[in-house]
N, C-alpha and C positions, 0 to 999 in steps of 0.2 A: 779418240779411240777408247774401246774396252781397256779400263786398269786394274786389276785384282789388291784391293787395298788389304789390307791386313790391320783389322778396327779395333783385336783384342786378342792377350797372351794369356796362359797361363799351367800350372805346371802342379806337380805332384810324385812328392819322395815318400816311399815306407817309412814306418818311424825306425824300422831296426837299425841300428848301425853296427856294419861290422869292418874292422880297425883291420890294418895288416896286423898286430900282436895278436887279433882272435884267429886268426889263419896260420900263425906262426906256429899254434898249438896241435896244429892238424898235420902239418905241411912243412919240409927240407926247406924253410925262409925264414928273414927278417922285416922287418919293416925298414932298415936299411936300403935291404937287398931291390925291395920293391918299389919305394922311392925313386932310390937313384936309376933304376931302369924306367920306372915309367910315369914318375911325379903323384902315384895316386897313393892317399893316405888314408881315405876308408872308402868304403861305397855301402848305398842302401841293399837291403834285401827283405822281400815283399816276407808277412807271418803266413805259417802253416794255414790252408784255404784261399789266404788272399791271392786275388785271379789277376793277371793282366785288367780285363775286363774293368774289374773293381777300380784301376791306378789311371786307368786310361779314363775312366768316368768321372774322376775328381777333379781330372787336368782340364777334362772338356768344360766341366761345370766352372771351373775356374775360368778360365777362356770364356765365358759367354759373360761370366759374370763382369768381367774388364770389357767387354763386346757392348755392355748396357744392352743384351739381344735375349728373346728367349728361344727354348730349342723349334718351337713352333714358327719361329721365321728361317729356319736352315733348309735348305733344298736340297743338300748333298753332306753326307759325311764320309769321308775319307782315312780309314786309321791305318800307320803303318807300323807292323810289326811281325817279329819273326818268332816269337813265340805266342801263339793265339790260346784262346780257351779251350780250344777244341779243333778235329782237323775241318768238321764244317757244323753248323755255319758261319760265318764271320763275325769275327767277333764287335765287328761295326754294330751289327743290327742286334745285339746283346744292350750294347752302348746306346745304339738308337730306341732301343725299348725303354730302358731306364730311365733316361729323358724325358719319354714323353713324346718324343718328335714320330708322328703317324703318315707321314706324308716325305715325297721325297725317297733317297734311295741310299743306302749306307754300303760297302764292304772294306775288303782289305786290301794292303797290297803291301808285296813282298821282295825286296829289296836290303832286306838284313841294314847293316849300318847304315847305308843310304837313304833309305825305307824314306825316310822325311823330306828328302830333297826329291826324291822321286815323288813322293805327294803332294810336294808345291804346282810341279810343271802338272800332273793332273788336274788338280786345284783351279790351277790357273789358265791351264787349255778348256777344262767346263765353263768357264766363266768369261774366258776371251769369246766361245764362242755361244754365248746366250742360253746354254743348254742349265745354267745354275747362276744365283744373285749370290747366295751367301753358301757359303760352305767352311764345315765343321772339320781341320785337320789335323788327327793325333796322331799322333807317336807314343807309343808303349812297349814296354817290355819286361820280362821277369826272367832277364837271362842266368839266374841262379837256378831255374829249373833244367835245363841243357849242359851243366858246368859236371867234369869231373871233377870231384872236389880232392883229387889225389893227386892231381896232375896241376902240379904250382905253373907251369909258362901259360896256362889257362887260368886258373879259380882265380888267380891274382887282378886280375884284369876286368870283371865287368861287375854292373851293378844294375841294379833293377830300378823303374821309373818312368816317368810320362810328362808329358808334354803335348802343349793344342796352340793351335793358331785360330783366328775366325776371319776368314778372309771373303768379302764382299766387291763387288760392281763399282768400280767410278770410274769417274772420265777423265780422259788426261792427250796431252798434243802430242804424244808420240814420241816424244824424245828424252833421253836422260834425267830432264829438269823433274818430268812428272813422278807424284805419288804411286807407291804399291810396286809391284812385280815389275821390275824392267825385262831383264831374262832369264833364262835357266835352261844350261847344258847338262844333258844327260851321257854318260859312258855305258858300255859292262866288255868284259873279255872273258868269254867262259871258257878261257883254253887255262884260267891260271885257279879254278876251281882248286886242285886239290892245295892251294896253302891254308885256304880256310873255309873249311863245311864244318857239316853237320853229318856224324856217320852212321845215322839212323832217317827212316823216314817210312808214310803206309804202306808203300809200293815197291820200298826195300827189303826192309826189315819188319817190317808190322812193328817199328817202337818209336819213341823220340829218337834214342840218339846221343851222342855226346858232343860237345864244339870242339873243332880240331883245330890246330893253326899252326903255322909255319912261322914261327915271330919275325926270325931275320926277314926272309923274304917279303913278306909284308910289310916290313918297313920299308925296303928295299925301292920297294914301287908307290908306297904311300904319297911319299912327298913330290914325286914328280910327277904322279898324276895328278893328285890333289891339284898343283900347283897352276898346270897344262888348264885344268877347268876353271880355274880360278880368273885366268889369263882370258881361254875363251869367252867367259860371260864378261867382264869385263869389255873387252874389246867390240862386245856385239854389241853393247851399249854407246860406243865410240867413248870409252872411258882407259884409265889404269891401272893396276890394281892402288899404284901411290894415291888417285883420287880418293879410293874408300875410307869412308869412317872409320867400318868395325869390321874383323872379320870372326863369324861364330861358325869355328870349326865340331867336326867330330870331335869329342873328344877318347881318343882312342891312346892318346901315351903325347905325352908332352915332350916330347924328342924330336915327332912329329910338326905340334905345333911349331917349334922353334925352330925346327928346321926347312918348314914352310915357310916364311917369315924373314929365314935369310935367304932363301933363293929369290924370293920374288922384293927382296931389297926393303922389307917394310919395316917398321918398329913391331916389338914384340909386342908393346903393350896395346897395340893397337887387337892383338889376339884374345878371345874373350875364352878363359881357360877356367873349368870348372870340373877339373881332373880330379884335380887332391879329394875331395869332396865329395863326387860324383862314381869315382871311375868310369868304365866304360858301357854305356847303356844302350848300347847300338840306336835304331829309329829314334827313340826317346834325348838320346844328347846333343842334339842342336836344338830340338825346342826349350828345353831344360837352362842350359846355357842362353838364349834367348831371352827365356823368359828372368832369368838373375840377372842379364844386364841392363835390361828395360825395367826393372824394376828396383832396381837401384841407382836410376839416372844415368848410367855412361849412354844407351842408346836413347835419344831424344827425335821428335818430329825432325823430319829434313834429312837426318843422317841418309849415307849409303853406309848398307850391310850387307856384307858379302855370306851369306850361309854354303858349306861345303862337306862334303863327307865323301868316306869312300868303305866300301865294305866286301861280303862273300859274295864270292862272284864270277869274277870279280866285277862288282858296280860302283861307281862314282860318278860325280858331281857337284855342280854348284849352280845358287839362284841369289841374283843380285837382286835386292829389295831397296826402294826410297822408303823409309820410316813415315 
């Protein structure tokens, strides 16, 4: 059978850095305060002009350059993200021009947190079904531009960034042992919309908007959804989650991860966490995190990786990947 292998990763942070102490000076917090609630200790934020577009085209170029591919053998690009360059047109075919790639078909898609794992099962149903050989899968975001920066249970929490995968055509017998994509469970419930939107939009408001969130109750449902998809792919593999090598969560608050991690009985370190560092990048933070653990040896050929997120929505999921 079709197997959507995954040939090359790669990734792309703003140089800015800003600390919880540079937010302390705005904002009723500490870097204590912010820590200990949600383990992040700084996150990037893109400079005045720099585009999504811009973070998402370094991450891709990156990704191909680990791929050994150039943009002229890609057949599909895929970018997910929630804040685009513009409301049309996608900011794929911005990405796809830059490139170079003339051929083939580029847009977006829009699943907020999720946004990347939602991109895999795309990715991966093009390609299961002969419609695409190789296809281009980013994740970007600049969720500093949607942030009220007055509102500390928000600004504290995300950070700007990108991530790609290049995932291509092989062959494999059908069962657990094989390379690339085993499966990937998709969720959403939009009845739980209002703990975290966006309260602007064209067709609302003629604006962006600001990012809302309910903290408690998002966590509230994080870890048990999270967990639930975790469980499903898994098991459609006839596997466990104790089988899996690695698991590269959202990274949305390390409370989360850790308390993902005890429900489903696993070691923490088997959690690939790039909180502190990163904060929360919506689309952009599983390939991010991905690409720091495959790039510093913990994920090696062979492994099972469990990739998961959950986000506005409410959407989640998870895609169990052989390395």
């Amino acid at each position: 059978m079709i197997r959507s292998h995954i040939i090359g990763c790669g990734a792309y942070l703003p140089e800015k850095v800003l600390t919880n102490e540079d937010i302390a000076r705005s904002v009723d917090t500490s870097d204590e305060w912010i820590a200990d609630r949600t383990g992040i200790r700084s996150r990037r934020v893109v400079r005045e002009g720099e585009l999504t577009s811009d973070i998402g085209l370094k991450a891709a170029e990156a990704a191909l350059a680990d791929a050994g591919i150039a943009a002229s053998d890609l057949d599909l690009i895929v970018m997910a993200t929630t804040t685009p360059d513009e409301t049309f047109p996608a900011t794929a075919t911005r990405i796809q021009a830059r490139l170079g790639m003339t051929r083939g078909a580029a847009f977006d898609l829009q699943a907020v947190c999720s946004g990347f794992i939602y991109g895999m099962a795309v990715a991966d149903n093009f390609i299961k079904a002969a419609q695409a050989k190789t296809v281009l899968l980013i994740g970007a975001e600049t969720m500093s531009r949607i942030l009220d920066w007055t509102d500390r249970s928000t600004c504290v929490l995300f950070g700007d960034g990108a991530g790609a995968v290049v995932l291509r055509a092989g062959e494999g017998k059908g069962d657990a042992g094989d390379r690339g994509v085993l499966d990937t469970h998709l969720f959403s419930d939009g009845a739980l919309h209002d703990l975290l939107y966006v309260d602007g939009g064209p067709s609302s408001t003629r604006t962006t908007g600001f990012l809302r969130m309910q903290g408690k109750e998002v966590f509230k449902h994080a870890v048990l959804k999270i967990s639930g998809a975790i469980e499903a792919a898994a098991r459609a593999a006839g596997l466990a989650p104790a089988d899996i090598d690695w698991f590269v969560p959202h990274q949305a608050n390390q409370r989360i991860l850790d308390g993902t991690a005890r429900r489903l009985g696993i070691s923490p370190h088997k959690m690939i966490s790039t909180i502190a560092e990163h904060g929360n990048t919506s689309a952009a933070s599983v390939p991010l995190a991905l690409d720091t653990a495959v790039k510093d040896g913990r994920i090696k050929r062979g492994d099972l990786v469990m990739m998961e997120a959950m986000g506005g929505g409410f959407t989640w999921g998870a895609s169990l990947v052989r390395w």
